[in-house]
C-alpha positions, -999 to 999 in steps of 0.1 A, spaced: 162 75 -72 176 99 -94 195 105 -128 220 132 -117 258 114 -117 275 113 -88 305 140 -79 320 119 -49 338 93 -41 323 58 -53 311 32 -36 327 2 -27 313 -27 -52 301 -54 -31 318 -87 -46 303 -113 -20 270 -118 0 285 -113 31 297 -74 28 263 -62 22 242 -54 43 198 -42 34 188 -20 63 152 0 59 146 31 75 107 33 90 87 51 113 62 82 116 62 113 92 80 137 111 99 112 131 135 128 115 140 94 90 150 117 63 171 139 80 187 110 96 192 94 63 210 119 46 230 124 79 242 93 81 250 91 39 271 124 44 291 108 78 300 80 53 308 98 22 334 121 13 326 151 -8 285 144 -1 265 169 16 233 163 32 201 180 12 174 197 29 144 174 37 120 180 9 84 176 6 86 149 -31 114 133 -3 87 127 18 63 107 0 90 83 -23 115 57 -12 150 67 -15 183 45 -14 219 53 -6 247 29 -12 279 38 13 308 19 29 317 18 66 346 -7 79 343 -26 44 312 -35 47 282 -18 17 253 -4 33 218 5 11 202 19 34 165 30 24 148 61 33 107 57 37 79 76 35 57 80 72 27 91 54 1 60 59 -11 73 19 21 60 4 24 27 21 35 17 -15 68 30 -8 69 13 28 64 -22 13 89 -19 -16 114 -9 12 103 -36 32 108 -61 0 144 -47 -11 163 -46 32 169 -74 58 166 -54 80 145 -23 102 161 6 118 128 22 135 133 61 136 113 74 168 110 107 181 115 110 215 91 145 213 62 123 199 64 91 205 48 58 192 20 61 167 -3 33 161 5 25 126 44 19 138 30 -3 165 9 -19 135 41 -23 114 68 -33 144 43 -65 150 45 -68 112 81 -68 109 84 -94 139 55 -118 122 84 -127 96 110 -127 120 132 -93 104 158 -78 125 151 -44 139 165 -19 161 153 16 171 172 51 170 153 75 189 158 114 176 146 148 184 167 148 219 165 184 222 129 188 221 115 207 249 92 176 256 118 151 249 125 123 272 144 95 260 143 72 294 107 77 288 106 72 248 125 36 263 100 30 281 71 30 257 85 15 232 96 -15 256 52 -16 262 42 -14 224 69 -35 208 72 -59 239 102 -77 250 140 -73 237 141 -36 232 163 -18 256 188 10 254 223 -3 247 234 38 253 217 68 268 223 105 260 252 126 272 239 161 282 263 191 280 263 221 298 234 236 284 215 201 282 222 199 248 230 157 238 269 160 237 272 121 231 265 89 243 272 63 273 282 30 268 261 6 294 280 -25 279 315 -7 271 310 14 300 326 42 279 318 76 264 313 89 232 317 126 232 308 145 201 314 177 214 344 186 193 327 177 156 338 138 157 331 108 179 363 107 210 361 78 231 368 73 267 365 55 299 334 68 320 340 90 347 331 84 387 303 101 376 285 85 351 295 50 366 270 50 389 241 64 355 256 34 337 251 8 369 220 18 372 208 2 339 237 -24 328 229 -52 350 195 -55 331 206 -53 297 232 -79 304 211 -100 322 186 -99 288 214 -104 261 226 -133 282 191 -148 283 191 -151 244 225 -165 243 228 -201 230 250 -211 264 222 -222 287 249 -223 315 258 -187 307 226 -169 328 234 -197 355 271 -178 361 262 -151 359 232 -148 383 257 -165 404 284 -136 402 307 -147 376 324 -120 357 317 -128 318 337 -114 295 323 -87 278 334 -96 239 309 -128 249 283 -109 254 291 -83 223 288 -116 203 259 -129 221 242 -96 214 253 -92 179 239 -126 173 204 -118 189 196 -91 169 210 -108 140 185 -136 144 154 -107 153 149 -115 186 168 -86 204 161 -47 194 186 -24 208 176 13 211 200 44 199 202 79 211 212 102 180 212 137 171 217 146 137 223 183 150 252 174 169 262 139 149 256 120 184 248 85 179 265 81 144 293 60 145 271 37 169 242 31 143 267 27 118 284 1 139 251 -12 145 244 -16 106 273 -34 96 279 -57 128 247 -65 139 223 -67 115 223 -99 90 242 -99 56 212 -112 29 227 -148 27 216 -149 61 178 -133 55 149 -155 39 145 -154 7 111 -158 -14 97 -186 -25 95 -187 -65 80 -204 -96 83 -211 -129 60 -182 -152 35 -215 -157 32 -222 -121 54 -248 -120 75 -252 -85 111 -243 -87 148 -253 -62 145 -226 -36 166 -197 -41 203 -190 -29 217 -161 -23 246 -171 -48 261 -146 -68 271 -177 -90 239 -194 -92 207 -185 -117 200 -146 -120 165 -144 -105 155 -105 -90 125 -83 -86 119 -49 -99 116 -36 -62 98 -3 -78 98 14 -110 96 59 -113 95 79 -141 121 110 -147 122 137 -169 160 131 -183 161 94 -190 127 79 -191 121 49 -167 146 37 -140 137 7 -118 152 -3 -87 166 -39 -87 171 -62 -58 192 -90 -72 182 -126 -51 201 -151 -66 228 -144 -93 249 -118 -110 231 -90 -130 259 -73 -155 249 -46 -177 239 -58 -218 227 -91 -201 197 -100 -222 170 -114 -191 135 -129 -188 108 -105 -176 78 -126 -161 48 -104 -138 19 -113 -122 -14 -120 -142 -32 -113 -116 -26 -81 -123 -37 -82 -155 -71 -94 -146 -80 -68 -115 -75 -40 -140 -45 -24 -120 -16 -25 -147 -43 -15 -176 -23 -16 -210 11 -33 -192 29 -53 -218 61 -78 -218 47 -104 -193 67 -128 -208 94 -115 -230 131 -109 -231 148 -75 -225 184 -60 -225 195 -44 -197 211 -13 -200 239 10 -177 237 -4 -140 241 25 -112 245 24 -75 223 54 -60 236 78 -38 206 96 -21 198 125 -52 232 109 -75 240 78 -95 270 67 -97 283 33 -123 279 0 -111 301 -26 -129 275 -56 -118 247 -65 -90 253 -99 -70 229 -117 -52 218 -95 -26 225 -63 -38 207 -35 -48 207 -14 -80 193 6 -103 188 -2 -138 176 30 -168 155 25 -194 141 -12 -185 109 -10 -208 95 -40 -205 97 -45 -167 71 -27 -141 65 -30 -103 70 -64 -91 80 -85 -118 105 -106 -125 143 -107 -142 160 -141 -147 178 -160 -169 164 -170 -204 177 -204 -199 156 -210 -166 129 -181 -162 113 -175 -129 88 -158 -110 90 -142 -78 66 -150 -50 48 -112 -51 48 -95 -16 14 -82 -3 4 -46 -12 -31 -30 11 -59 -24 -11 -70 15 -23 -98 21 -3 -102 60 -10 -117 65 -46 -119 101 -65 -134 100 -98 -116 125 -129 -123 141 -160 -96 155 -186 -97 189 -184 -96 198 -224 -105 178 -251 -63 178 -252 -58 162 -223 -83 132 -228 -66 123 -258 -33 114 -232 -52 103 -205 -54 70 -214 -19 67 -219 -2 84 -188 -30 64 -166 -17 31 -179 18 45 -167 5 59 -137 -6 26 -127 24 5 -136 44 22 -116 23 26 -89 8 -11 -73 -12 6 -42 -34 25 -72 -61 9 -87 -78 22 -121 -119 19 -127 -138 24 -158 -173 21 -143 -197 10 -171 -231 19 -150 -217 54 -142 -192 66 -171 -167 76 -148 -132 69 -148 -119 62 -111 -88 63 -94 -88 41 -59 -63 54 -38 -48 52 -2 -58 85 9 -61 122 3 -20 124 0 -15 101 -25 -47 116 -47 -26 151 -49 5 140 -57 -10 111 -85 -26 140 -99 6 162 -94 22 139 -117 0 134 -142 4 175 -149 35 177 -142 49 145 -154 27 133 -183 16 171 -193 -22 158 -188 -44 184 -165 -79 166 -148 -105 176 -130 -118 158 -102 -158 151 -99 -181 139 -77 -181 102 -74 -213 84 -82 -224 52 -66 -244 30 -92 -277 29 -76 -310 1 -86 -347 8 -90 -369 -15 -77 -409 -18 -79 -423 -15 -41 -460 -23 -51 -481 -39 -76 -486 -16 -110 -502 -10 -138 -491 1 -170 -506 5 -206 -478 15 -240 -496 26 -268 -473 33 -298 -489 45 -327 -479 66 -359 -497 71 -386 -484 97 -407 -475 90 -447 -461 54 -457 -456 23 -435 -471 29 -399 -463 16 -363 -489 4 -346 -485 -17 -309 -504 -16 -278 -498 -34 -244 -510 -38 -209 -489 -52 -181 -491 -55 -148 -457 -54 -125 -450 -70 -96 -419 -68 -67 -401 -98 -62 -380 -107 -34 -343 -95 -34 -318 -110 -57 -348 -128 -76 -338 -107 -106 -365 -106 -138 -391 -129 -146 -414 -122 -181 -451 -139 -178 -476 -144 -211 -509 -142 -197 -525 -131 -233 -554 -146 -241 -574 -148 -278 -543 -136 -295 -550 -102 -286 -509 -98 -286 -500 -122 -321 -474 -146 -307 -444 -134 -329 -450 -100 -310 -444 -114 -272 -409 -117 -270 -408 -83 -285 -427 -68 -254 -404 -85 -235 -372 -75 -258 -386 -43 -251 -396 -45 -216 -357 -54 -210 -344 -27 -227 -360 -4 -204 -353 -18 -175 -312 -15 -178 -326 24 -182 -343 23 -157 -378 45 -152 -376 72 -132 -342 83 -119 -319 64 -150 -305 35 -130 -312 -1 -138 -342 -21 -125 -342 -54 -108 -365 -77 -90 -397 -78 -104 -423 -100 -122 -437 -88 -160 -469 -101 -166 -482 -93 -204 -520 -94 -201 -535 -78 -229 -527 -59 -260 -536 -47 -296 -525 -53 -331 -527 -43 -366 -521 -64 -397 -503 -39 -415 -480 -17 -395 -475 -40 -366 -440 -47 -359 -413 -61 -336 -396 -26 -331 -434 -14 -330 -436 -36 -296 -404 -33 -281 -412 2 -281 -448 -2 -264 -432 -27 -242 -405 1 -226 -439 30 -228 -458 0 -206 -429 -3 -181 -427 36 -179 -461 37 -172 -469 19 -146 -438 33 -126 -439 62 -98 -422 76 -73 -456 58 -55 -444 22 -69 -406 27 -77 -382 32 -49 -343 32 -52 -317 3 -38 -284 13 -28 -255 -9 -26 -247 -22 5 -211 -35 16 -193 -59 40 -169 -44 65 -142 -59 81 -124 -30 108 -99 -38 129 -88 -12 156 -75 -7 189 -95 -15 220 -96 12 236 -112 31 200 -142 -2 194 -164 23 212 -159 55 186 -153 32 157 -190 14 165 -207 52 169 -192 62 136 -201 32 117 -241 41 130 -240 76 122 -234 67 88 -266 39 89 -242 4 93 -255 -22 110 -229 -39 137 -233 -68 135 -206 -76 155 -168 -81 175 -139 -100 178 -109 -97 199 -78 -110 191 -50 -112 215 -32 -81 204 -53 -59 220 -71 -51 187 -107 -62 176 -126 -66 143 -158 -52 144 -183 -69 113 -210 -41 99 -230 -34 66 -230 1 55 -240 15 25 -215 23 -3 -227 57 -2 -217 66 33 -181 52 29 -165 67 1 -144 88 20 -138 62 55 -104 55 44 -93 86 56 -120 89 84 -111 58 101 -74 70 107 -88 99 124 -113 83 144 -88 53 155 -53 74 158 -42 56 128 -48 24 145 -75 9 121 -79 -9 88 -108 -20 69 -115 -44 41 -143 -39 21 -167 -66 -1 -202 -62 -16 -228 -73 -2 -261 -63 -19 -289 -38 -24 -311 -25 3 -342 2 -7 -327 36 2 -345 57 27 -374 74 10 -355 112 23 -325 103 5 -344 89 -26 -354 125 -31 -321 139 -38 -319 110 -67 -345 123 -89 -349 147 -116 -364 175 -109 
């Protein structure tokens, strides 16, 4: 998104449902999405030329709104980097539809496998262009092929590549048209098929007939033609158009943005194939109390209700949001409801949002043209646009009508697994930090913000090492606030390990009102999780009674300091057995304070031992990477405890690891699995540390 204004021509407003059409652009970084995005804005727009890929383009979402044959197209651009998955799932939320951008050089990576089977869980149409024709390496038949084993049935070529002279791609063959598309001369010319690419285009038609004709809804029609019937082939056009409508038939496109070959055929793709959004799901919703609500329509006449798809901050104009509008017209100077998640609220994630559940104007409405934005006289239901200086409204909340507000059933974001703990860099900058953090996070869902209270750090969880440098490039460059980053701390326990002794003695006698307390006690381990149990054993009144719940007073004090490496103390037994008073300048501070000397006492690097936090892992991964997931998970002392296969040909392995060993497995994992795996995390409890890695925990 961006606030320059547009120099060419505008785009066609979209005044019904039907002439729109959501289309995503997804795949691996590298895989030529931008490239192909901005190739495909500058086929469709006059006066628009195609920007160089840059490195900010790769890591945000970017939309274009174009016309081909009367139909609008925003088509989304999305990042391949697995740090900004962010960015993936608002694209995913605003489009009906997936074009999967696969280079034939590389092929398939495991975290486009892992999305492909997400995409066909809810049933979203999706087709794949496969670039990079001209690689040395390149093989498209082959780039066919595997994606027909990793995505599974209903992908197959509907053209294959036209090599020139110098086996350059020229164009494209039509296996249903049976025609050519030569782009040799600068535009798409289309004509019959020679003798001799009939017998290339034989080869592989009767198959991908046979397949579209096997989703058709004439159960007689496979019958006719097994049996040598010659169907007509607009029928099958239809038939095919329909099946990957409905998400059940993924055709696969040569292109080459070098040459321009495959353009006119994924923009014929775009507008005839995939669905219009009156004929996509829509989410659930609910009233901001809970309350159920009708389902939605994708009515341009009925109640406004749409989603702040995701929300960026520029230098010019202050916030702009992206807008997909579900149900409803949204005009410009329309006073709407904004409604969010609590939950939000309560997980710490949107620290200091505000306007819940309030009113807000909207301003100027635009329609964004890759880097441009160009006026948009309205937004109806299932349209997308951009809306400056929304205040109230972050990341996933909702805009509706003040007569009948709603709320938006949220879409699901991964949780930040990689933390990195910062520190303003001047007395300065910790002044703003507080403030471009709270910004930071509202526009931002995949980051998480942590003020640990045991350690004193502030922590940022992230999705990886990516998305840490360019949250921290913003907060300079953005918010004018410069951290540092510091080692992260894990907030360790100390635990007794053996039966002590200890004796506080706190006298002083020096000139006016004295202190004078003394007290034995004797500390005992108890088992895990027992937490802290305080025993009166005195006998004879050798501690007065209104001075034993100041040795324990004290005794608790101490132990949230912990005694010999200054983290807090659990599981063990207090017993007060003996102690000395004095009727003048005994007190209850005068205790507390030979209750925490006691406690120090009769601690040791002999009785005291450290517990580290242990957590829960769930990791799902490939098969054929259980075996180096399992050897990695030991190295760093987890317990397997172990596996699970599903029928995907992944498994979840179950292991306990220490907190200590994990901190940076977010971006381990993808590199032991190939990107394949994923991990949940939950605590599980302390465990003594071993006594080499205790060492490196004390002073001294």
């Amino acid at each position: 998104m961006s606030t320059k204004t547009s120099t060419s021509a505008p785009v066609q407003q979209a005044t019904a449902p039907g002439g729109i059409r959501n289309v995503v652009l997804v795949g691996h970084s590298g895989g030529g999405k931008t490239t192909l995005f901005e190739h495909l804005v500058a086929a469709t727009t006059p006066g628009y030329r195609a920007k160089p890929t840059l490195d900010e383009r790769s890591v945000q979402l970017a939309v274009a709104s174009f016309s081909h044959d009367g139909v609008v197209v925003n088509l989304i651009d999305t990042p391949g980097y697995p740090d900004f998955v962010g960015e993936l799932r608002a694209g995913l939320r605003a489009a009906d539809a997936a074009l999967f951008v696969i280079s034939a050089a590389d092929g398939v990576d495991g975290a486009t496998m892992l999305l492909w089977e997400e995409c066909a869980a809810i049933g979203m149409p999706r087709a794949v262009a496969v670039t990079k024709l001209d690689a040395g390496r390149a093989d498209f038949e082959d780039t066919v092929a595997i994606c027909q084993r990793v995505f599974g049935e209903g992908v197959m070529a509907l053209y294959l590549p036209l090599h020139g002279d110098d086996e350059s791609i020229v164009g494209n063959l039509g296996l249903l048209t049976q025609r050519i598309y030569d782009y040799s001369s600068g535009e798409a010319v289309g004509r019959a098929a020679d003798s001799e690419h009939r017998e290339l285009i034989e080869a592989h038609r009767s198959d991908l007939i046979e397949a579209i004709i096997q989703e058709s809804e004439d159960d007689t029609l496979l019958d006719r033609y097994l049996d040598g019937e010659d169907i007509d082939i607009d029928l099958i056009i239809s038939d095919l158009l329909t099946a990957v409508s409905r998400g059940r038939f993924h055709p696969v496109i040569p292109v080459s943005t070098e040459t321009g070959v495959g353009t006119l055929e994924l923009l014929e793709l775009l507008t005839a194939a995939f669905p219009p959004p009156n004929l996509h799901p829509l989410p659930a919703i609910m009233a901001p109390n809970g309350d159920p609500l009708p389902p939605l329509t994708c009515n341009p006449d009925g109640p406004l209700v749409a989603e702040v798809i995701r929300t960026a901050g520029d230098p010019y104009v202050g916030r702009i949001s992206l807008v997909r509008v579900f149900s409803g017209t949204l005009r410009p100077d329309s006073v709407v409801h904004v409604s969010g998640h609590l939950d939000r609220l309560a997980n710490g994630s949107i620290e200091g949002h505000v306007g819940h559940d309030d009113d807000e104007r909207v301003g100027l409405l635009s329609s964004s043209l890759g880097d441009a934005l160009s006026p948009k006289p309205f937004a109806i239901a299932g349209d997308l646009c951009v809306v400056a200086k929304l205040t109230k409204a972050e990341t996933t909340d909702t805009l509706s009508s003040k007569e009948m507000p709603a709320l938006v059933e949220p879409w699901m974001f991964p949780d930040p697994l990689l933390p990195v703990a910062i520190t303003a860099a001047t007395k300065s900058d910790e002044d703003k930090l507080a403030g471009a953090l709270a910004r930071l996070v509202a526009e931002d869902p995949t980051m998480r913000l942590e003020h640990n209270p045991e350690t004193h750090q502030v922590i940022l969880w992230t999705m990886g090492q990516a998305h840490v440098d360019v949250l921290l490039t913003r907060l300079r460059e953005r918010y004018g606030v410069n951290v540092d980053s510091e080692p992260l701390k894990v907030a360790l326990r100390e635990t007794f390990v053996a039966n002590a002794i200890g004796h506080g003695r706190h006298i002083k006698q020096s000139g006016g009102h004295g202190q004078y307390a003394v007290c034995n006690i004797i500390v005992e381990p108890l088992d895990r999780g027992a937490g802290f149990e305080f025993v009166d054993h005195v006998v004879g009144g050798a501690v007065p009674r209104q001075y034993i719940p100041s040795v324990e007073k004290g005794v608790r004090a101490q132990l949230l300091k912990g005694c010999i490496a200054g983290y807090p103390m659990v599981d063990r037994r207090v017993t007060l057995t003996d102690g000395k008073s004095h009727s003048v300048d005994s007190s209850d501070m005068a205790f507390q304070t030979a209750g925490a000397l006691a406690l120090k006492d009769a601690a040791s690097p002999q009785t005291v031992t450290l517990l580290e936090p242990i957590d829960s892992l769930l990791v799902t991964v490939a098969d054929e990477y259980v075996g180096a997931v399992m050897t990695d998970l030991q190295t760093r002392r987890g317990r397997v405890l172990g596996t699970e296969q599903d029928t995907s040909g992944r498994s979840t392995i179950k292991a306990e690891v220490p907190q200590t060993e994990i901190t940076r497995y977010a971006i381990d994992l993808r590199s032991v699995s190939h990107g394949t795996g994923v991990f949940t995390r939950s605590p599980h409890g302390y465990e003594p540390m071993p006594p080499n890695l205790v060492k490196d925990h004390l002073p001294g």
